[in-house]
N, C-alpha and C positions, 0 to 999 in steps of 0.2 A: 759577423752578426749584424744584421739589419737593425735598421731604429724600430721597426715594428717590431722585431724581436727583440729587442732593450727592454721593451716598454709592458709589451705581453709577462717577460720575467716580473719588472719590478712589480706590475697589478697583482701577481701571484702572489708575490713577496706581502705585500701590503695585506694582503688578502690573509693572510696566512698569519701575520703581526694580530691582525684584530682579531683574529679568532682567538689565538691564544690569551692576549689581553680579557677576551673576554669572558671566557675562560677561567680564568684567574677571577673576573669581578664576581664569578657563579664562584666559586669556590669558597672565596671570603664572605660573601653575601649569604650564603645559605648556613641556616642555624642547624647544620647534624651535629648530634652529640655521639661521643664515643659507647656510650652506655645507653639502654634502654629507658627512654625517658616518659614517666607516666605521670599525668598530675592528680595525682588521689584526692578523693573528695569533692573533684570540681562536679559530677555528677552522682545524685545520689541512688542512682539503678545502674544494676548490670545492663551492659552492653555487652551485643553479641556480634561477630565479624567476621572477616574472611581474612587470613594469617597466609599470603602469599610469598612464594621465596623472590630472596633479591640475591643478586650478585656482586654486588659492590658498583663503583660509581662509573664505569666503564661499562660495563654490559649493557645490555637494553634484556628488558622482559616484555613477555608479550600477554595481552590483558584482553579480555572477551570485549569488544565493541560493534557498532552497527557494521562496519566491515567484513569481521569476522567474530561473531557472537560463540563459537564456537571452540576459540582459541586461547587456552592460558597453558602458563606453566603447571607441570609435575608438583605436586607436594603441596598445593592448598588446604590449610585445616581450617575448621570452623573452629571458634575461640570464642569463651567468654571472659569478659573484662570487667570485673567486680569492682565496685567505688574504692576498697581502699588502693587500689593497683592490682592486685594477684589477679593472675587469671588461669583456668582450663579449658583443655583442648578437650573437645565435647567429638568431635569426629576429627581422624585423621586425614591427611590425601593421601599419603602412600603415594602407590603410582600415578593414580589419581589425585581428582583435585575437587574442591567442594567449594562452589558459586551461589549466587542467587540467594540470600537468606531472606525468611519474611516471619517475624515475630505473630503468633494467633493474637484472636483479640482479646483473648485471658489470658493471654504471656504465660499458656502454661507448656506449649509448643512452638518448636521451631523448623518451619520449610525452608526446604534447599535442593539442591538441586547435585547430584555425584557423578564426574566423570569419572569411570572404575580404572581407564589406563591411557595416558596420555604420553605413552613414552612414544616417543621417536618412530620405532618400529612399529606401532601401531597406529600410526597415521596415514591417511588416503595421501599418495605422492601425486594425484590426477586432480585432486578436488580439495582445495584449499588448504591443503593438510587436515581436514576434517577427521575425528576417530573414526576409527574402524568399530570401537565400543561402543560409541554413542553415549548418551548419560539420561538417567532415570531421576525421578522425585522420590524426595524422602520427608521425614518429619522427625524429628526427635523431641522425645518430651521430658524438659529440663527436670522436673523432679526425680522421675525414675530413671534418666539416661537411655530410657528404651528406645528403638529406632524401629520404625514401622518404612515399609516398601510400597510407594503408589501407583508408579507405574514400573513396566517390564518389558521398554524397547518395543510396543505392540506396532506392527508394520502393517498400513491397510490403504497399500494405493488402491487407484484406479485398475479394477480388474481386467479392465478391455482395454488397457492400455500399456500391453505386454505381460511376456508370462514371467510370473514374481515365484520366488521364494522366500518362507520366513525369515530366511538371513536375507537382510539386503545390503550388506556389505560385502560378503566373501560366500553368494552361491553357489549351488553346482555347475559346472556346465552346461550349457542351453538356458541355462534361466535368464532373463534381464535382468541389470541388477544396477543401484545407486552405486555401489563403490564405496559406502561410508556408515556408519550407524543410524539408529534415530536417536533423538536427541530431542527430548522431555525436557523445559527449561522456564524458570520464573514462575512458578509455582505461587498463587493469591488465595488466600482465603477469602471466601467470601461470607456473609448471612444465609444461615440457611443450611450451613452444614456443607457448603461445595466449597470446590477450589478453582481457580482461572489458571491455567497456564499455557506455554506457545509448544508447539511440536514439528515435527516435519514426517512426522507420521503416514502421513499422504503421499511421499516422495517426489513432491514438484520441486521442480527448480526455476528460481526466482527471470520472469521473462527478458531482461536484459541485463542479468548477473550483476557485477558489482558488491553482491554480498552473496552470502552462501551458509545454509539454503534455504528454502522459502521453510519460516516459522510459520504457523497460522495460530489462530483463537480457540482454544478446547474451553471447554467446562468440565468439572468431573464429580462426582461425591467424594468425600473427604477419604472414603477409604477403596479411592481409585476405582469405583466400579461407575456406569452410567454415563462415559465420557460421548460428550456431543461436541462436534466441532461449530460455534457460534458466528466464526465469520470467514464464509467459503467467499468474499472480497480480497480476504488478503492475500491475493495470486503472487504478490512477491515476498510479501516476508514482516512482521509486525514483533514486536518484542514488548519484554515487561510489562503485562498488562497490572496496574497499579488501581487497587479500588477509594473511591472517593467517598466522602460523609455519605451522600447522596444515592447514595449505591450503585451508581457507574463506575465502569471502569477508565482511566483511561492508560494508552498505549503508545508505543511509536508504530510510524506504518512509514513502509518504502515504497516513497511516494515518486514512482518512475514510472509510471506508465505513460502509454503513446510517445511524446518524445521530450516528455520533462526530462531533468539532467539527472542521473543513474542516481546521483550520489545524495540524493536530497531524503529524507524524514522528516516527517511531519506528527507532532502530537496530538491525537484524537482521545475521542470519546465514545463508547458503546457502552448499551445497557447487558449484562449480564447475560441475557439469551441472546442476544445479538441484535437487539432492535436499536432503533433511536439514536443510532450513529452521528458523529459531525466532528468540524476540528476543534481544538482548543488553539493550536498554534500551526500554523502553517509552514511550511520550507519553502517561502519565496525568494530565495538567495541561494545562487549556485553553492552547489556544495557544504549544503548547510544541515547539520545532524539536530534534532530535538530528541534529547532520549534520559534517561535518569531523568525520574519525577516522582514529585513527593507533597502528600497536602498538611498545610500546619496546623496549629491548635486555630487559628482566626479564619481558617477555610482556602486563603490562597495557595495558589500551588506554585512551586517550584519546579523549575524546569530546566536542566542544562545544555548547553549548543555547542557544540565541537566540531571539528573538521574530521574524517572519519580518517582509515588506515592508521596516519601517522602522528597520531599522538594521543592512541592507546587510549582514548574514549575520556580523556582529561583535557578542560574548557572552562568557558565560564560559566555565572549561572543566573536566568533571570528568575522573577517575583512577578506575580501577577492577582489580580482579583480572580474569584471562579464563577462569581454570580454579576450577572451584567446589568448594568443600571439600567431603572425602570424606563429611561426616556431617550437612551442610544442603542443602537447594536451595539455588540460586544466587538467589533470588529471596527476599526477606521478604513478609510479607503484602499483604494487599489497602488491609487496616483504616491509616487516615492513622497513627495512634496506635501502629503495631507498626512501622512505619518509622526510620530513623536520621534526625536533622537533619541537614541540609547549607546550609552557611555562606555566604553572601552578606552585602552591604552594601548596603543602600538607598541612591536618588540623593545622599541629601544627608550620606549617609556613614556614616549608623548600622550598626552590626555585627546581622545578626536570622541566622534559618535559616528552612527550610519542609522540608516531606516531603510527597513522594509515592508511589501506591501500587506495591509491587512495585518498592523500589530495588535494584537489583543488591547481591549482600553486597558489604562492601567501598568500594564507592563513596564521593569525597570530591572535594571541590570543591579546584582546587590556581592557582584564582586568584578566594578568598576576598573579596576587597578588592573586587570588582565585581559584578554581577549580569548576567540573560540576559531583562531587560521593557523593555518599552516606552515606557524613559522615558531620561532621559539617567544615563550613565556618573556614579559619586560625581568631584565633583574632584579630579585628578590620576589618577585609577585608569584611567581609559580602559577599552577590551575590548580583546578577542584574538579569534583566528581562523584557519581553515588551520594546525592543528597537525600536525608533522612529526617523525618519529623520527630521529632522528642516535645518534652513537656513543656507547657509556658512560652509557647510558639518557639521554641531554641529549632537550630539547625545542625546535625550531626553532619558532617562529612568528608570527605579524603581529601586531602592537598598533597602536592608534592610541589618544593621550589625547583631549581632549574630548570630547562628549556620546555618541561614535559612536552617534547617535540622531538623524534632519532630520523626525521629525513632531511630536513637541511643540515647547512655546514656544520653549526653548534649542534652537538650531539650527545655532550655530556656538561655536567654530572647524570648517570641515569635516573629513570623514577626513583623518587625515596618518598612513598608514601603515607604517610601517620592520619592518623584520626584526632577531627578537633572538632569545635562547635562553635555555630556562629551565633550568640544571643539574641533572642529574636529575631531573628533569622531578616537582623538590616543590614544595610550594605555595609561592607568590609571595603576601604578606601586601604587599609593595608595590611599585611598578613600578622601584621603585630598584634592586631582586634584581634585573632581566632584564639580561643581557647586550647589548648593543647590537651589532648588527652591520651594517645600514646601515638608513641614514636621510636622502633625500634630501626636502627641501619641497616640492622639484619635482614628485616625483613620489607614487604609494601604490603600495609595496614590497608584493608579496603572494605566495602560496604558493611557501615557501622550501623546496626540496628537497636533500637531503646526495648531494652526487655521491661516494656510498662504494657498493664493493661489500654486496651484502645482508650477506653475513658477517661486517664491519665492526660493521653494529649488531644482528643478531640471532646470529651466532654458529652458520648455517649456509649452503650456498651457494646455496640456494634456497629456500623453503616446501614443505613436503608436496605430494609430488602425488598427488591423491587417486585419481585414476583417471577413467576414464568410463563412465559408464552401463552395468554391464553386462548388466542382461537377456539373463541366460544360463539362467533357468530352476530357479534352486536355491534360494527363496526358499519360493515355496507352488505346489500343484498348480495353482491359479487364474491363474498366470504361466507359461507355457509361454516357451520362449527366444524372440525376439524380439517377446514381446506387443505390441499400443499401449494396452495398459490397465497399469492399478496398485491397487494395495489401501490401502485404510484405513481404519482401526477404534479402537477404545481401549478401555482395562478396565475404567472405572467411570465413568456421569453423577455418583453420590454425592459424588463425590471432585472439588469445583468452590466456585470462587471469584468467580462470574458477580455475586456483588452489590457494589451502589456501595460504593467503599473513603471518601466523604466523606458517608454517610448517617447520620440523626441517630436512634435509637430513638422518641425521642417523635414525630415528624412522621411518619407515613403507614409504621411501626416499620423505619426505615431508608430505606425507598424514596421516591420521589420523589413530592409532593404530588400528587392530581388539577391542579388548576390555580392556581397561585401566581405573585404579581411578586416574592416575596421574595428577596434574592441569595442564589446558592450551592446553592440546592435543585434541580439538575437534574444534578447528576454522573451519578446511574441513565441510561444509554442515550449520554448524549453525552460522558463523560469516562472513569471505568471503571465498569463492570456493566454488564448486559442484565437485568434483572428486571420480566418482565411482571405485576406485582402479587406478594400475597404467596401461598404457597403451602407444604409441605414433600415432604422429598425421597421421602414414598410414593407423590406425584402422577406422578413419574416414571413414564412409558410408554413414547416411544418418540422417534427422532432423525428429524429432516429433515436432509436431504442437499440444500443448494439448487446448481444450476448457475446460474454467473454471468459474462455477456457483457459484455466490453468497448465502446465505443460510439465507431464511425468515425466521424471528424470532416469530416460536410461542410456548411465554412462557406459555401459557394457553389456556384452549380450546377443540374444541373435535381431535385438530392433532397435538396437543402437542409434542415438542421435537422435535431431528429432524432427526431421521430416520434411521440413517446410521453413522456408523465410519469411518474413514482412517487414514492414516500418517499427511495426509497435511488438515484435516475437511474441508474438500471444496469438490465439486463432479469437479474432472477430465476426460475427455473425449478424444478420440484421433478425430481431425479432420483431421490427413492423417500423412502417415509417406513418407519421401520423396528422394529419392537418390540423390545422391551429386555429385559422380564419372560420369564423362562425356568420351564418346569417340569419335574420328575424326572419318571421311571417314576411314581412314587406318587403323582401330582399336588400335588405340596407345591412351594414357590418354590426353584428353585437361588440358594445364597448363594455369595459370593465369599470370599476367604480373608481377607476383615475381617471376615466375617461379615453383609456388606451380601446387599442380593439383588443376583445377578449382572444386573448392566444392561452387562456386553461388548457389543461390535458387530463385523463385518469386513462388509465391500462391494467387490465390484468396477468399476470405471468408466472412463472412456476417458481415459486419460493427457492432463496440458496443459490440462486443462479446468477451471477454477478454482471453486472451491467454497467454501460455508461447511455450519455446522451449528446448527441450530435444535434444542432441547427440546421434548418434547411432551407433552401429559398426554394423561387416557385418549380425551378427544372429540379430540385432533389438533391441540388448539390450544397455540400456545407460552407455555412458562415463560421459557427466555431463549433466549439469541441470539449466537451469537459471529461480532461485528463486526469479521472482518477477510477476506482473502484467503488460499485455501489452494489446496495443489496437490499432484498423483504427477508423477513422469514415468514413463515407458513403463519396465515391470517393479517399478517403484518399491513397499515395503511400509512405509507408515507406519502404526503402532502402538504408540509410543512416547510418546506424551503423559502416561500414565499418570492421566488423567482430565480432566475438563471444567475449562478454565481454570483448572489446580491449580499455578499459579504454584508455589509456596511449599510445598507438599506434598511428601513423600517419595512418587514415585509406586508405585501398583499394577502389580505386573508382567503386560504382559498375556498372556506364556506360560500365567500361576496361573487362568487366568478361561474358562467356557464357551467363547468362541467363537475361542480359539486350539487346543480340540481339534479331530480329526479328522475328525470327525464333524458337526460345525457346518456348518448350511447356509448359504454366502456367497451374500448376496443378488445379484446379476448386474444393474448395476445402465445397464449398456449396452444392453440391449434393451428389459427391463420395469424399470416404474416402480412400485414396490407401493405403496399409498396407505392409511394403516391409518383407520379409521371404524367406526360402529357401525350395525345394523340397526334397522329399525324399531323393536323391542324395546328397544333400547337395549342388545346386548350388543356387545362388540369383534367389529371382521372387520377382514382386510385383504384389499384388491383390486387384483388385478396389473393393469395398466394397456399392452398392449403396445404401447409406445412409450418412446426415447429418453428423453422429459422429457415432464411435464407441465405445460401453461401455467394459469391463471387469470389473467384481465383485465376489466375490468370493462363494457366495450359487450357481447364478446360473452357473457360466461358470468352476470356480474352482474345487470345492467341488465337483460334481460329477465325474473327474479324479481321483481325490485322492481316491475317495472310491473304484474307479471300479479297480486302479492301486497298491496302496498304502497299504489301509487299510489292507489288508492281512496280511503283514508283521510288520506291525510298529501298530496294534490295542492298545496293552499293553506294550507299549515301556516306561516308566518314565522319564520325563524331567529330563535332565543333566544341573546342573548351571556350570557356567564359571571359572574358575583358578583363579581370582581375589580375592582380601581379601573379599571384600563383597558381591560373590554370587550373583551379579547380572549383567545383558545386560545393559551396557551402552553407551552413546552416542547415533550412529544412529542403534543401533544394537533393533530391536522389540523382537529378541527371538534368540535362537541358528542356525536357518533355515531362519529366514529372515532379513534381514539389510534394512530399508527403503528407499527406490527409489532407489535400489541399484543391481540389479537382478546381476549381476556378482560379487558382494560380497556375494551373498546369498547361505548357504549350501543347501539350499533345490534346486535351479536352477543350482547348479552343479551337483548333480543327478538326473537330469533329463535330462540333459545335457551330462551327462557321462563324464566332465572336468571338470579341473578347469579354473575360466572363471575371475579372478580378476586380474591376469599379477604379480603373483607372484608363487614360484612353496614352495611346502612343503617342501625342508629344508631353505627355507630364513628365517624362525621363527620358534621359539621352539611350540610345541604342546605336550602337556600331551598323555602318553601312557592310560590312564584311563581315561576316559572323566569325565572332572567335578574332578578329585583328583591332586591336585597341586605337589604333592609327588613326582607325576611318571614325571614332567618335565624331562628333559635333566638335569642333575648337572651343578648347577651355575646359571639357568633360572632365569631370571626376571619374574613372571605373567602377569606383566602389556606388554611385548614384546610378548605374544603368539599368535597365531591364530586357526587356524581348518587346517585339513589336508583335501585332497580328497584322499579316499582311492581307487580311482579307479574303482568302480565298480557303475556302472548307475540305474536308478531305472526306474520299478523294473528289475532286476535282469532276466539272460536269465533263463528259466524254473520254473520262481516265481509259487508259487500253488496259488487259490484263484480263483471261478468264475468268470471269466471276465477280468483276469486281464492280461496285454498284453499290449507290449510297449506303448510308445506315441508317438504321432506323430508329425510330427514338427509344425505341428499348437499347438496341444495340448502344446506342448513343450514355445512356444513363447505364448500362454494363460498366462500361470503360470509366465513366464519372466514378461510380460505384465503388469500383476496384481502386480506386484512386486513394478513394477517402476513408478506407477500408485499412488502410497502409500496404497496399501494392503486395497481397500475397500470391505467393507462387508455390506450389508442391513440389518437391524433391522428386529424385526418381527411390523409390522405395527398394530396398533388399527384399532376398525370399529367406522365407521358412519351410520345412519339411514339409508345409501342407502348402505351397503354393504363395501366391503373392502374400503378401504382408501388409493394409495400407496403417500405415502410422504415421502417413504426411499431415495436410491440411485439415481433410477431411475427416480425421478420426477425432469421435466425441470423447473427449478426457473431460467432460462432467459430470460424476453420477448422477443416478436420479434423485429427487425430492423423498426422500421420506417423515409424515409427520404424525407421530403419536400425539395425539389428544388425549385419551382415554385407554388406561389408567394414567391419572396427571403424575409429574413424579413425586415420588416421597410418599408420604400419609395420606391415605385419603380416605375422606369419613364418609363413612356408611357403606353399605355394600357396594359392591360392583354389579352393575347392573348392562354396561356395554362395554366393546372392546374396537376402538374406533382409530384407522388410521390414512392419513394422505398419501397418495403418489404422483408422482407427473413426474416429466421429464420435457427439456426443452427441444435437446435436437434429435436425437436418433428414437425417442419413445418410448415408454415404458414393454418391457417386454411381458407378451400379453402371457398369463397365467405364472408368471413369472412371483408372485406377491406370496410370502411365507409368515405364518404364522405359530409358532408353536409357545407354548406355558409347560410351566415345570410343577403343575397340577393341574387336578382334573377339571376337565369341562365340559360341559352338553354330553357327560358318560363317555366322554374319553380318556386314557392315561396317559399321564401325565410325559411329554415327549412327543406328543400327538399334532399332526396336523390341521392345522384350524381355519387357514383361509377357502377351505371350500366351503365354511360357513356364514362368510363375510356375505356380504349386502352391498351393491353400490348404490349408496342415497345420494350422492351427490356429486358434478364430475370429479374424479380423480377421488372420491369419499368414499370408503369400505366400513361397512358397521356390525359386527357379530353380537346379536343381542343375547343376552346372558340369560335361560330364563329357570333355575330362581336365580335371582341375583348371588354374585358370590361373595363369602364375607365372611366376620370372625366367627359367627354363629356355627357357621358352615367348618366349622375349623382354621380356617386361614389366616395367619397371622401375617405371612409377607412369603409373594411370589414372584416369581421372573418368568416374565416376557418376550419375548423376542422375535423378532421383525426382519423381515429384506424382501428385498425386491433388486430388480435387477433391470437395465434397458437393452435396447437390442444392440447395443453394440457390447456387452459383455460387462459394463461396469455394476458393481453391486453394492448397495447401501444395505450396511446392517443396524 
């Protein structure tokens, strides 16, 4: 035996000593009692829960989390837990298992949420192990035991987006199909008589997985009928929407788009029909979950951060203000360094903190003693989870000691989770503070809810009801009353915080190396910022406005897969690109009232249609990029930001700015698409483009440049790997030629371009004399500091040989930028179907169209009906013409009741339909309460009902 082989033993050896040691300190350290252990009295209401099975101290269970929201154990019952200890089982799980509880604001009902069969055999072996049953809402109400049914598995993808059947877990033959159930889940009451909750009803799947599958934002009536889906943004997946005093909701959202890190959530805020969006807490830390939240009697909310997969959705938890003081943002900076610490304990019990970017003010960790990574719990600290508001600001919530951690080496004791309460919900320095209130070994006690009237612990008898949507036209001239569009614009690009808040001056002057193994140097793009090289703020020219499709999921079927690649798996579209520079009468630059030049915006677009916004300089190409999900709804005016990712900023009012005057022409951004560029001269133009959106992809618009230009010269060219020790593109780097969403970091858009277009020049970094040989650096080089040079010569080349082949042109030229920044999509080669090709690649539109009821408004409405008023539009493929259905389930204008009515419609305004009622119809008339119904449909086949 070798001495390395001595030595490899002994570390095992040793390795192997401290586990069990440690092991052992879990063992002794942890307070399980033999017997069911309840403190009667300590609270004076029933609590209601979730009665999950355990296995003893060996096993691991598996618990619904942002990973997989979808996944528990067999046999969960819902239980209530009466002050003096006794308690009853109010619903069984059986095969199933019962999640999600949420006490009404009379505590005279309780929602939940029922997976009917969770056994083994009924689980997808392809898709996360997701049921095949799916699970529904329910409601039980505590005095009579009665149990009412609110939803029923309803399955309503995209119609044009393959052929479905009502089963989308186990269809017939020929149909496409998910592979798994739907799955109705977090179920909110709201004011008003509705309920919030998430579904996957639509059947998309989340654009760069990591969790499974995309939940989205419903609203519903309380007895399940009226459901509207509120936030068509949440392209990947959003959970537990939680209502506040205030009557917002807020929610987790998976916050991965373009190429932030898969694994991150972020806690937001929506109003109830889906307006008036924003964050509360950010996930500016790799691999960081915000999810269980909860607002106390004093109005702060609670919010817990955990590492997702492995450790079963148990962390720690912070405390924060909800209302932001009158003379800061709500938010600190970007920079790690302008942040507060916040207090954790490392595994092995050390006290440290960390910061990161944009922490809510106020914010403090209020169970110090533990942390929210990926490793095990300090001993005896255990984690928390499922935090709950009760009376007198107290904190109801789940603890488990040991590791609550089963992927590293410590692995046991398993979850042993009981219910306790944190008084006044202050920091707990150690688990000896927490109140106990049960704790059975047998089982894991989990989301403990206070059977108290709302007024109990906030001190009114319901939340704000905020209203609904009213698109009545009093907003801007560009909103007529029942639009299906919405506005959005903002006062200042200037006024932005788009760069990495962990970037280092000396390396690449904050931004993120060309191509480095080094740790820590890729925050730029994948943590916080978007900065496509460096640049300042006179580059500024003009916004992209990208439309962004969610992506139907068919795991089986005859249109299987789905079609098409890119950087960001999502289909991007341009809905217009917009200049920003304004000029007087005089021709001189209009400033804004900081004295910036005014770079204001307003746009109009089709409501529901999710978007982002890109920077442009003056060739079209991006400076940054905001990585997330955005939306109007129908009449909606968002304007409010007060500039480009200005967290932390006092914002610019955009009343003070250009394009809140009168006078400002609002781009229209529903029918044409303006595309700004320069002429052959090289001066600025913009080109309206008539059409909804415009695509760039790279078989059809790319790939024939490159071959008619390109190929001649570079056919037999060999990929050159990068200076690095390991030989490969990493970061945001795709290949040696292209860097993702980055067309001015990309070598292949500087020749073509004939510069360099990143804001750095070739000797600010060493570059190898031999592409791809480390050798030939400059003496002394680091690899991990080098870059790519531009050698100055554009492509191709003046007098290149080769049929055909001959400059480009500057459309051609801003094509391939385009595609760049776009995230480099390419269409698949598509299957056929019985009728012929099939396209389900790029270019197939997976967003239904806009539909919006104005009139009748929902619920009661006083006085007769006198019109029947409703929106359409569609972004990409069009509303399909005569496609708009209306039918009522009574009479109208001498028709029966079943009867077709939009031949009677009116278009008063674009995309506005009005069927005017004449006599008006009302209770006189008989009517005490009817139903409506609506659809429409675009020309690619999808259909909004």
């Amino acid at each position: 035996m070798t001495r390395r082989r001595r030595k490899s033993l002994l570390l095992v050896s040793i390795v192997v000593v401290a586990a069990a040691v440690a092991v052992a300190v879990w063992l002794l350290s942890r307070r399980v009692p033999e017997v069911p252990v309840v403190a009667g009295g300590v609270a004076d209401y029933d609590i209601v829960y979730v009665r999950q099975p355990r296995y003893g101290d060996t096993t691991n269970t598996v618990w619904p989390e942002a990973f997989h929201p979808a996944r528990l154990e067999a046999g969960a019952d819902l239980v209530l837990l009466h002050p003096d200890g006794q308690e009853e089982v109010l619903v069984e799980g059986g095969r199933g298992s019962v999640t999600d509880p949420f006490v009404s604001f009379d505590a005279e009902w309780v929602y939940y949420s029922y997976f009917p069969d969770l056994r083994p055999e009924r689980l997808s072996r392809k898709r996360h192990r997701l049921p095949l049953d799916g699970a529904d809402i329910y409601r039980i109400h505590l005095g009579t035991r009665r149990i009412e049914r609110l939803t029923f598995g309803e399955f309503t993808p995209n119609t044009g987006a393959g052929r479905w059947h009502a089963d989308p877990a186990e269809p017939p033959r020929g149909y496409d199909r998910l592979g798994y159930g739907i799955l109705n889940l977090g179920p909110c009451p709201l004011p008003g008589g509705r309920v919030a909750f998430t579904s996957n009803r639509n059947g998309f799947d989340p654009p760069k997985g990591y969790t499974a599958p995309t939940l989205q934002l419903y609203v519903m009536d309380e007895d399940g009928s009226n459901v509207e889906a509120i936030a068509p943004m949440t392209i990947s997946s959003a959970l537990h929407p939680t209502v506040l005093r205030d009557g917002r909701l807020m929610y987790s959202s998976h916050e991965s788009q373009g190429l932030r890190d898969e694994r991150n959530w972020g806690l937001w805020y929506i109003r109830p029909d889906g307006r008036g969006w924003g964050p509360l807490v950010s996930a500016f830390s790799q691999a960081q979950v915000f999810h269980f939240m909860t607002q106390l009697s004093s109005g702060d909310v609670v919010v817990e951060d955990y590492y997702n997969l492995n450790n079963n959705g148990f962390g720690t938890l912070y405390r924060f203000p909800l209302l932001e003081p009158e003379d800061k943002p709500h938010f600190h900076p970007a920079a790690l360094d302008a942040n507060p610490p916040i207090r954790f304990a490392h595994s092995d019990g050390r006290p440290d903190s960390f910061r990161m970017p944009f922490t809510p003010r106020g914010l403090e960790s209020i169970t110090p003693g533990t942390h929210s990574r990926d490793t095990a719990a300090p001993a005896g600290a255990g984690k928390y989870t499922h935090p709950s508001a009760a009376p007198g600001d107290d904190l109801l919530v789940a603890w488990t000691p040991g590791p609550a951690n089963h992927h590293r080496e410590l692995r046991t004791p398993a979850y042993d989770s009981g219910l306790y309460l944190i008084p006044g919900g202050r920091p707990v320095e150690d688990p000896a503070q927490l109140v106990l209130l049960r704790d059975d070994p047998s089982y894991n006690e989990a989301w403990p809810r206070a059977v108290v009237p709302y007024r109990a612990i906030h001190g009114v008898d319901e939340p704000a009801d905020l209203g609904w949507l009213p698109n009545d036209g009093s907003l801007h001239r560009e909103l007529p009353e029942g639009t299906p569009y919405g506005l959005v614009g903002t006062s200042s690009f200037y006024k932005r915080e788009s760069f990495p808040g962990r970037g280092r001056p000396e390396v690449f002057d904050g931004l993120e190396p060309f191509n480095s193994t080094a740790a820590g140097k890729y925050s730029n793009w994948r943590v916080q910022g978007a900065e496509a090289g460096r640049y300042a703020d006179d580059e500024i020219w003009a916004v992209r406005i990208v439309a962004m499709e969610p992506n139907s999921h068919r795991d089986g079927g005859p249109h299987a897969g789905r079609g098409f690649t890119s950087h960001a798996h999502e289909r991007l579209r341009i809905l217009g690109e917009i200049p920003l520079r304004k000029a007087d009468g005089r021709g001189g630059e209009v400033v804004d009232p900081e004295g910036n030049p005014d770079t204001s915006f307003l746009a109009r677009l089709p409501a529901d249609t999710p978007f982002t916004f890109q920077t442009l300089d003056r060739d079209g190409l991006v400076l940054n990029m905001a990585q997330t999900w955005h939306q109007v709804r129908p009449g909606e005016m968002r304007v409010d930001c007060g500039g480009c990712h200005a967290h932390s900023q006092a914002p610019l009012a955009f009343e003070a700015t250009a394009a809140a005057r009168g006078d400002y022409p609002v781009f229209d951004l529903g029918r044409v698409t303006p595309l700004v560029g320069r002429t052959e001269a090289g001066e600025p133009e913009l080109e309206l483009v008539d059409s909804g959106v415009v695509n760039v992809e790279f078989v059809r618009d790319v790939r024939p440049i490159l071959e008619r230009s390109c190929v001649g010269c570079h056919t037999h060219q060999a990929s050159r790997p990068p200076v690095i020790q390991y030989k490969r593109w990493l970061g945001t780097n795709a290949s040696r030629y292209v860097r993702k969403f980055q067309s001015r970091r990309s070598l292949l858009v500087w020749k073509v371009y004939g510069e360099r277009l990143d804001g750095w020049t070739n000797e600010d970094h060493p570059t190898e004399r031999v592409p791809g040989d480390a050798s030939t650096l400059p003496s002394g080089a680091d690899p991990n500091d080098a870059d790519l040079d531009f050698d100055g010569v554009a492509c191709p080349p003046p007098g290149s040989a080769g049929p055909g082949a001959r400059p480009l042109t500057e459309i051609e030229r801003a094509t391939i930028a385009r595609w760049v920044d776009l995230g480099a999509p390419i269409d698949l080669p598509q299957r056929q179907d019985g009728a012929g090709p099939a396209r389900y690649g790029w270019f197939l539109d997976d967003l239904r169209p806009t539909l919006a009821v104005s009139l009748p408004r929902p619920g009661p409405n006083p006085g007769p009906l006198a019109a029947i008023r409703v929106g359409v539009a569609d972004a990409h493929s069009g509303v399909e013409p005569g496609s708009l259905s209306i039918v009522a389930d009574f009479p109208v204008a001498g028709r029966k009741p079943g009867s077709e009515l939009a031949d009677l419609a009116r278009q008063e305004h674009d995309g506005v339909w009005t069927v005017r009622l004449e006599p008006p119809i009302g209770r006189l008339g008989g009517l005490e309460r009817g139903k409506l119904t609506f659809q429409v449909r675009d020309r690619q086949g999808n259909t909004t009902s």
